[in-house]
C-alpha positions in Angstrom: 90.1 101.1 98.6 87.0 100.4 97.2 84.6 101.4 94.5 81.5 99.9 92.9 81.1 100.3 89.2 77.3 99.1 87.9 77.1 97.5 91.5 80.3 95.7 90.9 83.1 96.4 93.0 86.6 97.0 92.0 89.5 98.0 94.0 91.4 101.0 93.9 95.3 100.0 94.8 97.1 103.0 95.8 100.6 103.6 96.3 101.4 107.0 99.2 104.0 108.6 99.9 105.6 109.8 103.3 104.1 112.9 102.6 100.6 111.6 101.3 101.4 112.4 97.7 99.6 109.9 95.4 102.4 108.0 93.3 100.3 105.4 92.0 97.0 104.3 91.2 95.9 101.3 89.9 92.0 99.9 89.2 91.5 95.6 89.4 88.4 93.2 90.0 90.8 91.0 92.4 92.9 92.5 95.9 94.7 89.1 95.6 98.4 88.3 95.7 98.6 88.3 91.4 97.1 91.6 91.7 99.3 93.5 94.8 102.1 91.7 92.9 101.4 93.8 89.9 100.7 96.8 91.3 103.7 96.8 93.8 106.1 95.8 90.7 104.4 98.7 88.5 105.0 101.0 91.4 108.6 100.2 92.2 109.8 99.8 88.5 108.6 103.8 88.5 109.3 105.0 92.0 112.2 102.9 93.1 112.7 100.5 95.6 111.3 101.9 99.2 112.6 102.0 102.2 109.7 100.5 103.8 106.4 99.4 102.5 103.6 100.1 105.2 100.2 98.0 104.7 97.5 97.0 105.8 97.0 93.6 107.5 95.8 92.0 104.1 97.3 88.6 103.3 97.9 89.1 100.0 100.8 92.2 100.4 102.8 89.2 102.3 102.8 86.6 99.4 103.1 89.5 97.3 106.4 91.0 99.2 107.3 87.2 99.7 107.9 86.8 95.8 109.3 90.2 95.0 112.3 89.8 98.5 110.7 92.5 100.4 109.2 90.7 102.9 111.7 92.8 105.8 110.7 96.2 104.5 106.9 95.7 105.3 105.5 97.2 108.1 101.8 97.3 109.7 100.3 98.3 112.7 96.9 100.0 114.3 97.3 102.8 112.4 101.1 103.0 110.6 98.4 103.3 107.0 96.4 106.2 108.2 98.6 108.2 105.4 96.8 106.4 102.7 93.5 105.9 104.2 93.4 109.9 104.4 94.3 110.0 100.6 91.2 108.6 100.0 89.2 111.1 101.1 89.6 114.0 98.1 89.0 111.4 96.1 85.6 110.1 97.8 84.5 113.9 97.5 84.6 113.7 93.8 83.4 110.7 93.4 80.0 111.7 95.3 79.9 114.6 93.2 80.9 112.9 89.8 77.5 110.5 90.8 80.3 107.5 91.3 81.4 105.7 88.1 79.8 103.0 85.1 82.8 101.6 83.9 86.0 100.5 85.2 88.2 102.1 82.9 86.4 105.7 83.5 87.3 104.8 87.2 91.0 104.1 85.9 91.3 107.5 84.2 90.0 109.2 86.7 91.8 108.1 89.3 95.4 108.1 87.9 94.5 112.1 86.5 92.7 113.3 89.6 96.6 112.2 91.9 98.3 114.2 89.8 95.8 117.6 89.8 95.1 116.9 93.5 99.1 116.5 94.1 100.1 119.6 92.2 97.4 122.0 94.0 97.2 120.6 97.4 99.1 122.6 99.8 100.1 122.4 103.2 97.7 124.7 104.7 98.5 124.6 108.5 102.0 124.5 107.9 102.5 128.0 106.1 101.4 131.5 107.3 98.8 133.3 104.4 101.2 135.0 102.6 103.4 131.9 101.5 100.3 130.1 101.1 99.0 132.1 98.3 102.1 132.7 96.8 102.5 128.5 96.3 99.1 128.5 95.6 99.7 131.3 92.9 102.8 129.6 91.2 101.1 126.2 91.1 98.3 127.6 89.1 100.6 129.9 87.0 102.5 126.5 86.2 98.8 125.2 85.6 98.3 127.1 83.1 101.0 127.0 81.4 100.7 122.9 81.2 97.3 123.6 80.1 97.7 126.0 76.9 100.6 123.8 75.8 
């Protein structure tokens, strides 16, 4: 993904699950292989090895997956990514309204805080009648809460 800062732009490496739950976020200057390599060993040192690793068609995910042994497990196609392309979108939202960002370590925070909130409160809205809805939606901000006031 990307993102300017001060008319520089940066990009946003994100890690998705199968279920579009951000695991991973991680802000650099470069989308080379040094970079992917560091964000997909950071990812896998904290989430485990996957069973596949679906990309875009960028060059630098091969070399990347070439050094680590992975090369098998990756996968891309038209649009096998559309999972993490949609994640961006939440995070697009709030960065219009935020008035985008100044520095790249604000864009860091932010990033890596706004996954988690967005994770814990997004529910599956078409998938559950209103009742269960706003009982998940209930507990999650019950547990909120209780984070919170720790």
């Amino acid at each position: 993904m990307f993102v300017k800062t001060n008319g520089e732009m940066h990009y946003l490496w994100r890690a998705v699950d199968h279920e579009g739950e951000v695991l991973e976020s991680y802000v650099r200057k470069t989308r080379d292989k040094r970079a992917a390599l560091k964000f997909l060993k950071k990812a896998m040192r904290k989430h485990g090895k996957p069973e596949a690793i679906v990309t875009d068609r960028l060059r630098s995910y091969g070399a990347a997956l070439k050094d680590i042994g992975a090369t098998a497990k990756q996968e891309t196609g038209r649009w096998m990514n559309n999972r993490a392309e949609n994640s961006h979108l939440p995070f697009r939202r709030r960065e219009r309204a935020m008035l985008r960002f100044r520095r790249m370590r604000s864009l860091q925070k932010f990033a890596s805080v706004h996954a988690s909130v967005f994770n814990h409160f997004n529910q599956e809205r078409s998938l559950l009648n209103r009742t269960h809805f706003k009982l998940n939606r209930a507990a999650a901000l019950a547990e909120w809460r209780c984070l919170c006031a720790e």
